[in-house]
N, C-alpha and C positions, 0 to 999 in steps of 0.2 A: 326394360324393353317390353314389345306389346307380347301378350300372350305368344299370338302364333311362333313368332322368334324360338322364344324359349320353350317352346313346347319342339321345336325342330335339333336348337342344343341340346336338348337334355336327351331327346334323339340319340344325336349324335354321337355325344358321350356314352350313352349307356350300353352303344352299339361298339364303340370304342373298346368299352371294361369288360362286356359278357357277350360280345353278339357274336364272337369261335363260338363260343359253348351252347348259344342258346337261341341262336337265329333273332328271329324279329320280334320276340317277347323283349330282348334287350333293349330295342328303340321302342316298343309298347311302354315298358316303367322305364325307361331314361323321361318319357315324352310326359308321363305322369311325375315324376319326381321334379322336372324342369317346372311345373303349374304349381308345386306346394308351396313356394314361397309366398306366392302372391296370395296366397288366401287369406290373406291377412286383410285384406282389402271389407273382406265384411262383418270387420270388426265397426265399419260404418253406422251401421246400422245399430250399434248399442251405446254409441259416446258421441260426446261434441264435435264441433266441425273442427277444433284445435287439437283434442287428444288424438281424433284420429290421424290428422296430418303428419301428428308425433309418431304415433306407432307405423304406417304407411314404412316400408322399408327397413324396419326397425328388429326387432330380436331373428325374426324368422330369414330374415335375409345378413344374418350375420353367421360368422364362420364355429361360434358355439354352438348354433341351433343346426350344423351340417353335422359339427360334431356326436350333437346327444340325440338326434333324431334319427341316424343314418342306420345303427344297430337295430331300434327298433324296428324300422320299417321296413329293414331286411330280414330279421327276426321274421316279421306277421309276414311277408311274402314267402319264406322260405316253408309256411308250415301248410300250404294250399299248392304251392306249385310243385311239379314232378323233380326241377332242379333243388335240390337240400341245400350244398353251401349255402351257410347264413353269414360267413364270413365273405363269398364272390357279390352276393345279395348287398350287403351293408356297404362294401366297397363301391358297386354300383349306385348307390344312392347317396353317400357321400361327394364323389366329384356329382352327380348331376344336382345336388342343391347346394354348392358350394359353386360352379362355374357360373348359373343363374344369377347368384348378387354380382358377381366379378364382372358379371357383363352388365350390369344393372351398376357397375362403380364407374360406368365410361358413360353417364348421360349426367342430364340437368341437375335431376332431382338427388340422385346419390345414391347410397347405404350405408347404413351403419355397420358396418362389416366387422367394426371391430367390439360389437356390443357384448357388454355393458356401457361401453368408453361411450359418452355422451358426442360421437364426432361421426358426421358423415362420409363416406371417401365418395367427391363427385370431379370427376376429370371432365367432364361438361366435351368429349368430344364426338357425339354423335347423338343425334334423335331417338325419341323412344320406338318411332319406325322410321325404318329407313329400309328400302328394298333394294339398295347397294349392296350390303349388308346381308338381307335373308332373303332374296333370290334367288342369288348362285347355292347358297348354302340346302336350302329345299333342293336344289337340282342335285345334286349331288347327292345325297340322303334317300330321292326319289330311286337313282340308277343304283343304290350301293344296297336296296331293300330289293331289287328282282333278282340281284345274285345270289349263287347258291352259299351257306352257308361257312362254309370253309375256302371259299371262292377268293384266291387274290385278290379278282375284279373288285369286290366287297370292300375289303378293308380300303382298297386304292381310294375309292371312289368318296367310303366318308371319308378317311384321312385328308383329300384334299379340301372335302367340305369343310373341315376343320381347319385345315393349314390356311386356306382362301378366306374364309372369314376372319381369323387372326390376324393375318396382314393387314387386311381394309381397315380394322383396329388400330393396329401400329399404325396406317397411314395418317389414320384420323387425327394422330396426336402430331406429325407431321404439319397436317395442315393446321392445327389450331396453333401450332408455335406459328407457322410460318403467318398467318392472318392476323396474329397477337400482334407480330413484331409491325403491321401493314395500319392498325389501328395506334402502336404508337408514335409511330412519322407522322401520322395524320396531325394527330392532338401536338406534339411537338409544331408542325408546320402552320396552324393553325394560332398556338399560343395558347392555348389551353392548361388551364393549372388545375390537375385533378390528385387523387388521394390513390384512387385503385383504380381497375381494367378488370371486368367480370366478360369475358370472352363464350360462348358456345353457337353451334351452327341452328339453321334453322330447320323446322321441319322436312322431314323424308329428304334431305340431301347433305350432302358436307363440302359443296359449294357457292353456298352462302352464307355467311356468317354473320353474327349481330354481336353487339358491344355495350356495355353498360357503364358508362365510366361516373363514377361518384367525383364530385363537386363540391364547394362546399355547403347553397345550396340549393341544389338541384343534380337530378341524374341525369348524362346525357346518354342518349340513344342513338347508336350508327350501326348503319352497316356496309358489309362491303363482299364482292362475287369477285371467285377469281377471273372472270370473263370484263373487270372494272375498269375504264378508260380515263376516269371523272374524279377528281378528290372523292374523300368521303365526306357525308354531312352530318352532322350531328345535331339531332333534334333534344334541346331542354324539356324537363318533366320537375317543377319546385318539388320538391320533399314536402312541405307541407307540415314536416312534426308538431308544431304548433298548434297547430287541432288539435291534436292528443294530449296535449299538457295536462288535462282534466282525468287520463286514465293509465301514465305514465306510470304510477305508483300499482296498477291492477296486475294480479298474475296471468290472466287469459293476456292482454297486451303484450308484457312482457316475455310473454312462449312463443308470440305470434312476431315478435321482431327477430326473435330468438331462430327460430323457423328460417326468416328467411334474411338470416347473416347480414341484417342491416339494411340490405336491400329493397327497402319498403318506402312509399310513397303514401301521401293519403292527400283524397278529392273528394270533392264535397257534389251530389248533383240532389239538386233539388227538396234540399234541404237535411238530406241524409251525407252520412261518413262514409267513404268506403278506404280501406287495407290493400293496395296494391302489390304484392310481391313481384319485383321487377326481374327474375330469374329465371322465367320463361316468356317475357316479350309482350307481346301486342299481340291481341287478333288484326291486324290493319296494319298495311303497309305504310300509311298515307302519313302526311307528316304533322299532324294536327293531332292523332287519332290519342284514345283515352281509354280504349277499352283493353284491361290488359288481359292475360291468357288466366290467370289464378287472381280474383277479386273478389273481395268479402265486401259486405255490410257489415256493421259493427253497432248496436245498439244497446239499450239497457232493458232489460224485461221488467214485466209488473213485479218481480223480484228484489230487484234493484242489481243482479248478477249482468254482467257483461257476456254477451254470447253474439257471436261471425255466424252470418250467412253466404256461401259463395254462393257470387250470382251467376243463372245460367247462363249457358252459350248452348245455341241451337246450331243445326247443320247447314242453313246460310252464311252462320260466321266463317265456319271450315270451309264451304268452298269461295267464298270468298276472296280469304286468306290465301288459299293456294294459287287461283289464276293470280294474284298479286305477287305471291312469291315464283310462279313461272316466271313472269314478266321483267320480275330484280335480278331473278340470278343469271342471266341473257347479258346481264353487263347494265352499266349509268351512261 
């Protein structure tokens, strides 16, 4: 999920574990421990555009690094603050980088929760924002931080933040069965012979959804709003692998299909490759459109090594994208 979220969970939580004993320092390091996973993010800056994708969610967002990181960094807090428990401290920091990947295991991209285990847990049922989601949850957080410390009010108030966020969670998975099962009547009623259905909603809402269904060759791409009057359509995208025949044998290649569980496309513009990972969609509603959300380049350097460039997206793509997805989820 995006920073602010998790910076509001771990909030929550840490208000949850210490915020009797310690008032608002509790959501102060809840708010700091919810942000350590993600630091992982500027391991960018010293590897490839492939290792990093790899590491991206990867040890620090798994439930060993909640385990062996929790003591210490209750430890080093306990030896500066006036509250001593190093053991309330590690507990506190425990659930807030442990609840972080758990909610990071309900979007597109996933985590490795179980790392070492080479496997991502991604339930693909909500956006990495969505203000259904962390809205109400800040509201709540906001009125349960003016109360007094031992204050009923307090606890009530995040406890629902917590409870009210959880449900829209559970919902979420509601709806993704219930839109799963609506994309395969479609494919059924349509005559469609496909292998798999890669299901998740689309940006900041969880009524819209989009659909990936693998072919044999070609992926197609639907979607469908529970506001939907109109079949669904399913737009073809050729897989393309046949390009790659020449790099099929490469290790970078082979991580980067790996990456994205098959789900990959490759398009050729103007006289370059490009890597489509089709598990986060299109910037484009439109039904032609080619531009996907995660797209590399793919070339060989004066090396002769194989190395991805994704290409950028500027903030005309995103708003864009959004009046376009206002306009879908409104119904066909």
């Amino acid at each position: 999920m995006d920073s602010l979220t998790q910076i509001v969970l771990g909030a929550a939580v840490g208000e949850a574990v210490l915020g009797k004993k310690i008032g608002n320092k509790a959501m102060l390091y809840g708010a700091i421990a919810g942000t350590i996973p993600d630091l992982d993010v500027f391991v960018n800056s010293f590897t490839d555009t492939v290792s990093a994708i790899e590491i991206h969610r990867g040890f620090t967002h798994s439930i060993l690094f909640s385990i062996l990181f929790a003591p210490i960094f209750g430890w080093l807090v306990s030896r500066f603050e006036r509250y001593k428990s190093v053991k309330d401290w590690s507990w506190l920091f425990f659930w807030c980088l442990l609840t972080h990947p758990l909610l990071d295991s309900f979007t597109t991209w996933g985590t490795q929760l179980f790392w070492p285990l080479n496997t991502r847990v991604a339930l693909k049922t909500i956006f990495v924002i969505d203000p259904l989601y962390t809205v109400p949850f800040i509201v709540f957080l906001i009125l349960a931080m003016f109360q007094k410390r031992t204050s009923k009010k307090r606890r009530f108030y995040n406890n629902m933040g917590l409870i009210v966020s959880t449900c829209y969670l559970v919902i979420t998975l509601l709806l993704k069965w219930f839109t799963y099962t609506k994309f395969e009547e479609a494919l059924i009623e349509q005559n469609i012979a496909y292998t798999e259905i890669d299901t998740r909603p689309s940006p900041m809402n969880t009524i819209l959804w989009s659909a990936n269904v693998a072919t044999k060759d070609a992926f197609l791409i639907g979607s469908y709003s529970l506001f939907d009057s109109q079949p669904i359509i399913f737009n073809s995208y050729p897989k393309n692998h046949e390009l790659i025949a020449d790099f099929t044998d490469n290790l970078k290649m082979q991580r980067m299909i790996s990456i994205s569980n098959q789900w990959y496309c490759i398009t050729e513009k103007n006289d370059e490759l490009y890597f489509n990972d089709l598990r986060f969609g299109l910037l484009s509603m439109e039904p032609d459109a080619q531009d996907f959300v995660f797209q590399y380049k793919f070339e060989i350097n004066e090396n002769g090594d194989l190395f991805f460039t994704e290409t950028e997206k500027d903030r005309g793509d995103a708003e864009k994208l959004l009046k376009q997805l206002w306009e879908r989820i409104k119904g066909n």
